[in-house]
C-alpha positions, -999 to +999 in steps of 0.1 A: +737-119+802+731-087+828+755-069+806+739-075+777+720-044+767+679-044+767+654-040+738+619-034+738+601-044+705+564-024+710+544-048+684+547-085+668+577-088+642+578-120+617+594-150+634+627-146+623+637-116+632+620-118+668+642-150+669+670-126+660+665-097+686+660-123+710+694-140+705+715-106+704+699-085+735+678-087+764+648-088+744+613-079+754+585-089+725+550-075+719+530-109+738+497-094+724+505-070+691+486-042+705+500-006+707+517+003+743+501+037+748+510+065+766+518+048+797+537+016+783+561+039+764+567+057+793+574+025+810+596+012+784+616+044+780+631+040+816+638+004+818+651-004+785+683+007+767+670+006+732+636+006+717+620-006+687+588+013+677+563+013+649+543+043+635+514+032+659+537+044+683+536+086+691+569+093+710+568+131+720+590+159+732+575+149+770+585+111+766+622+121+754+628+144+781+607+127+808+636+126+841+648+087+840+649+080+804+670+053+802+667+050+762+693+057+742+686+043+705+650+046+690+656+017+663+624+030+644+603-003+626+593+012+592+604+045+567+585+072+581+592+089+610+567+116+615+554+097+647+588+105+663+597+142+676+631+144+661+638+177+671+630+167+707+650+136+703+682+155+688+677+179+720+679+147+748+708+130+728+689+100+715+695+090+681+668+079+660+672+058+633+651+039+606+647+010+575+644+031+542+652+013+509+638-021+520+601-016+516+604+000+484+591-028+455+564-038+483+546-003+484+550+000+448+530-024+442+504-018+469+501+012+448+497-001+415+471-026+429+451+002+443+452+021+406+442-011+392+417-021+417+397+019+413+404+024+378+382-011+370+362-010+400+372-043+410+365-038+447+328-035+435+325-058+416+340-086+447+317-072+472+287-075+445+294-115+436+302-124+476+267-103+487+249-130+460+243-098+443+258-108+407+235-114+381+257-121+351+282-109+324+263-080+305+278-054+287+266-025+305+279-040+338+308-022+361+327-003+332+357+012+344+384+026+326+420+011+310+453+024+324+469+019+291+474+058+276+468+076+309+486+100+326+498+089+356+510+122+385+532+111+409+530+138+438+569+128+454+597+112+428+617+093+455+627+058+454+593+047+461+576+068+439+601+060+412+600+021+417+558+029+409+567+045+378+586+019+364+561-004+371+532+018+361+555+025+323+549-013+316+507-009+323+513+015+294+509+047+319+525+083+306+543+096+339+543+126+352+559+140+388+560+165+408+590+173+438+604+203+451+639+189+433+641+180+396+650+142+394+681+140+370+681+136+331+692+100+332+663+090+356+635+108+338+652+095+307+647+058+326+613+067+337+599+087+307+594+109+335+584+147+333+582+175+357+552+195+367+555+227+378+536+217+413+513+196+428+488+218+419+495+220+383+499+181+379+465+175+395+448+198+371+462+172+334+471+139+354+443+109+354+454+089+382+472+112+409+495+090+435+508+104+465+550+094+475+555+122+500+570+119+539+542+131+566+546+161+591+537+198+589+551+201+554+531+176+536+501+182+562+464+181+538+487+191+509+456+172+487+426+197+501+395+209+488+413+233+463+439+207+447+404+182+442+388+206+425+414+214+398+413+171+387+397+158+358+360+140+371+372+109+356+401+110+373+413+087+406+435+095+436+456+070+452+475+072+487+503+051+499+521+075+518+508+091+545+469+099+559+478+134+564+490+141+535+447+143+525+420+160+540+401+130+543+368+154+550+377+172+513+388+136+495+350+122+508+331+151+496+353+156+461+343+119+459+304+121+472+299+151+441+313+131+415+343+158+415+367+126+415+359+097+401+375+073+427+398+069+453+424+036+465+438+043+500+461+023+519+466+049+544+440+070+566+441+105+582+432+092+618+440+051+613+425+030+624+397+052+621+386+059+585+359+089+574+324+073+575+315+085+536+352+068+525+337+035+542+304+038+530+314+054+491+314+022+465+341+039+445+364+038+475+390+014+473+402+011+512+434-011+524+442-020+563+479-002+554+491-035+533+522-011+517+552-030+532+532-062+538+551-090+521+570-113+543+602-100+519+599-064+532+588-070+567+615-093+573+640-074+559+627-038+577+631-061+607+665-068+599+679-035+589+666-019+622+686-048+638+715-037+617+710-001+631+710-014+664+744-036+662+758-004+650+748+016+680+762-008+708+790-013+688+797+023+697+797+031+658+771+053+635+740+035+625+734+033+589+700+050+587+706+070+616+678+103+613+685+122+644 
């Protein structure tokens, strides 16, 4: 048993695959699903051979090179690995790997759900009935608008993006995208999918504008003050990527002026912590980061990071291997 090697998981995982890291390594679980900190990473970087971290978890150039490390695989829980200094982790020789492809379907539809949920103001109308508030049907009451003949901007054409599209095609949506690289004929074929010339330009003729774009420097308030201001006042923004990719300042004013007409947001610029006129905005549709949350996807992220891992102490390349 000594010689197996040791894993610390930083958060709760769904039964079956804590039953699974438990069985192949010396596992250490998350006993109360809150984030380590500074201090517990730093613990768990010297006394563990592999760890297993989530994006509540920041791992920095100091914790990478901090003498001691005994970490040699970061088996990253989740797609997005902004919260992780790859460069730093590439410089102390500790690969970094993480579960793309399995959360796909799940945040697609977190994302349709949020278009649905601001474009007929159906977050409104819940918290009107539950507050005792709800007087009866009458025509004048909550009108919100149809999907069915819209424009739809996708900001980001990857699998995600594309898995929104398709489902967003059978709402009756006209897609739009917009990515640094074209996607290819047969996929905008697929899709009825058309290129924008930039974010920018989509923004300006798209009705619903949905974000599908990795976080760090290059994405950082991509949607600011001057992209709101080019959108339609009917039209609604909806984020599933990343919180930074918004300034969440620029997205609550845009939405306090009637510049935007709504906003659905599963993701926040300083989560947990959301902007006060987001919280306090009726047309705000606001999620506690639901994207991956089905028991299919969150099993199966679980799962591939364990792949990764098997990999690694096999002494071969991990699949999703990053840095």
């Amino acid at each position: 048993m000594t010689d197996m090697p040791s894993l610390c998981v930083t958060r709760r995982l769904p039964d079956p695959v804590e039953q699974h890291l438990a069985a192949a390594w010396r596992t250490t679980l998350s006993a109360d699903d809150r984030p380590l900190g500074a201090e517990g990473l730093a613990r768990a970087m010297a006394d563990y051979d592999a760890l297993m971290p989530t994006i509540t978890d920041s791992i920095d150039a100091a914790l990478l090179a901090a003498p001691g490390r005994r970490v040699r695989i970061i088996a990253n829980y989740g797609a997005g690995v902004d919260h992780i200094d790859l460069d730093a982790a590439r410089a102390a020789g500790v690969v970094v790997t993480n579960t793309p492809d399995v959360l796909t379907e799940a945040t697609a539809e977190i994302a349709i759900l949020l278009m649905l949920m601001a474009s007929r103001r159906a977050s409104e109308g819940e918290r009107e009935l539950r507050a005792g508030a709800w007087s009866g049907w009458r025509p004048s009451h909550l009108i919100g608008q149809g999907l069915a003949g819209r424009t739809l901007g996708l900001v980001g054409f990857g699998r995600i993006a594309q898995a929104t599209a398709a489902k967003a095609r059978g709402l009756g949506l006209r897609v739009r995208y917009a990515s640094r690289t074209p996607a290819s004929p047969d996929v905008e074929a697929a899709l009825g999918a058309s290129r924008a010339a930039s974010p920018q330009a989509l923004a300006a003729e798209c009705d619903i504008l949905s974000l599908h774009v990795p976080g760090g420097d290059d994405t950082h308030h991509l949607v600011d003050a001057a992209l709101l201001a080019a959108m339609k006042p009917h039209a609604v923004v909806v984020n599933t990527a990343r919180g930074s990719v918004i300034d969440e300042a620029a997205l609550a004013g845009a939405l306090t002026v009637g510049r935007i007409a709504a906003v659905g947001l599963d993701v926040y610029e300083h989560e947990p912590a959301v902007h006060p006129q987001l919280l306090a905005h009726p047309r705000a549709v606001l999620l506690p980061h639901l994207g991956s949350a089905t028991i299919e996807a969150r099993s199966a992220m679980g799962m591939r990071a364990a792949a990764n891992l098997e990999a690694f102490f096999r002494g071969e390349e991990p699949a999703d291997r990053v840095a």
